[in-house]
C-alpha positions, 0 to 999 in steps of 0.5 A: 453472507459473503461480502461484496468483491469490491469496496468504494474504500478499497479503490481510489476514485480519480476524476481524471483518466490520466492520474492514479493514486498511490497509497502505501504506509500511510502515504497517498499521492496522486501521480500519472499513469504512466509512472511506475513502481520501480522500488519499493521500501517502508517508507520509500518508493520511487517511480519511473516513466518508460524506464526513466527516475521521475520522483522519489519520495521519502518519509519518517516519523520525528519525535522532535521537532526539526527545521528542515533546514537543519535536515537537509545539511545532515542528509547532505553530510551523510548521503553522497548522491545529495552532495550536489543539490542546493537551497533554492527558493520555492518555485512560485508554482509550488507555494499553493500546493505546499500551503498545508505544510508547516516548514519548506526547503527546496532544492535543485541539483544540475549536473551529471546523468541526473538533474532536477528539483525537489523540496523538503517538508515538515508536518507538526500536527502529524510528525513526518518530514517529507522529502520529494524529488523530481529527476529530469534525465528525460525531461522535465514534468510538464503540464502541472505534473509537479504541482499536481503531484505535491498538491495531493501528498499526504502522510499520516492522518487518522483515517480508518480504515487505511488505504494501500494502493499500490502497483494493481492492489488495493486495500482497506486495512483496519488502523490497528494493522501495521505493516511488517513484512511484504514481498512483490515479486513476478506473480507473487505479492505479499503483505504481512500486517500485525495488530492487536494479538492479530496478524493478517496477509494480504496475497495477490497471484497471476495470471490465473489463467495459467496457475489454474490451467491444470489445477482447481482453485482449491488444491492451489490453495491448498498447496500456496497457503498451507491449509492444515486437516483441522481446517474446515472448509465452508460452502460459499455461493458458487457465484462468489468465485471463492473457497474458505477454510477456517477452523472455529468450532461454530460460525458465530465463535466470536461470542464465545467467553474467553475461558473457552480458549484453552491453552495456546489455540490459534484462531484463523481464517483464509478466503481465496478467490478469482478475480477473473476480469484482472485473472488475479487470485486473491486471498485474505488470512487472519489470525489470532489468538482470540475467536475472530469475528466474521463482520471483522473479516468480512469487512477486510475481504470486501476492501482488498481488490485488484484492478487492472492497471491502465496502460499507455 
């Protein structure tokens, strides 16, 4: 049985049209529509609106725990671009969205092409140290944007599975996975994970319509995602819009004893498919160095969709 092509995990619901989530690396934020992407990194993102810096947003693991206060000379002292900024107090508006956090230190910087404020947040239950910045070099976020923004910000926490959702990719991924390599190019997105002697890629094509105007699905596939002659191909219903290959020597492999693995044997399985209202292909690969269950991928494949992002 093939797994539905969408999940109520995978895609962030929003009650209001005009905000989306972001999700990437265990950080989940709620921002307008209207603001983009514009760089990416482990645990960096900064968004952009008409081509204008917005916010930025950063976030690491501590093992100590650290006064924000302490952090914030240190970035002063090593980052130049923050040189300029100083401590002010927290913006009454602010004060509810920030409640869940146990230490806060704002900030303003004026001057320059860039100006604008932003805060500095430590969690002691999670271990994080959060640091917002809202630029202003267009105007200022108006309408509550701000506190909207810091009132949904959310890093860490022990959900399973864990939610991506970044530019028109959305995806559940399993707790176990950690992100090790990715890449968002024009048409071309990857994102590599590995977890428990497993490694998974999560890969995202477009427009289809024009990857596919000469060729089938299958020899794209064949070509983009190396599919090797020991690979067998499975019969999926023609309405799943999706090709597999996988090379278990039987559908229920998993089951099998360990001392059925000989020698360095790796296990793997890849599944493509047209998203034809988004004109995406999308594609899921597992490996691993054991027999995969077909639940464990199934679950995966039915989290990972792509949605068309609204424009202004």
């Amino acid at each position: 049985m093939v797994a539905k092509r969408s999940s109520s995990e995978a895609i962030p619901r929003q009650s209001d049209p005009d905000y989306k989530t972001l999700a990437w690396n265990r950080l989940r934020v709620d921002v307008p529509v209207d603001w983009d992407i514009s760089r990416i990194d482990r645990r960096y993102l900064m968004l952009e609106c008409r081509g204008a810096p917005v916010m930025e947003v950063k976030w690491s693991s501590v093992k100590r725990p650290a006064r924000p206060a302490t952090i914030f000379k240190q970035i002063k002292k090593n980052r130049k671009r923050y040189r300029d900024v100083r401590e002010m107090p927290v913006p009454e508006q602010w004060e509810k969205a920030l409640r869940g956090f146990d230490d806060v230190l704002c900030f303003c910087r004026a001057g320059g092409c860039i100006s604008g404020q932003g805060v500095l947040l430590f969690s002691r239950s999670g271990g994080h140290v959060i640091l917002v910045q809202f630029f202003t070099s267009l105007q200022a976020p108006a309408g509550g944007v701000d506190v909207r923004v810091l009132s949904t910000l959310k890093v860490g926490g022990d959900e399973d599975p864990v939610i991506w959702s970044v530019f028109d990719i959305h995806a559940a991924v399993p707790k176990e996975f950690r992100l090790t390599g990715y890449r968002f190019s024009a048409g071309y997105f990857r994102m590599e994970f590995s977890g428990s002697e497993k490694k998974m890629m999560l890969y995202r094509w477009g427009p289809a319509i024009t990857l596919l105007r000469r060729v089938e699905m299958e020899y794209f596939a064949r070509k983009a995602l190396n599919i090797s002659s020991n690979m067998r191909r499975r019969r999926l219903p023609p309405e799943s819009s999706a090709v597999e290959w996988n090379n278990m020597k039987a559908e229920n492999a998993a089951w099998r004893p360990r001392f059925f693995s000989f020698g360095h044997r790796r296990y793997r399985y890849v599944r493509i498919r047209h998203e034809k209202t988004a004109s995406r292909l999308l594609a899921v690969e597992l490996r691993s160095r054991r027999p995969l269950s077909r639940e464990f991928f199934e679950r995966i494949y039915a989290g990972y969709v792509s949605v068309p992002q609204k424009t202004i």
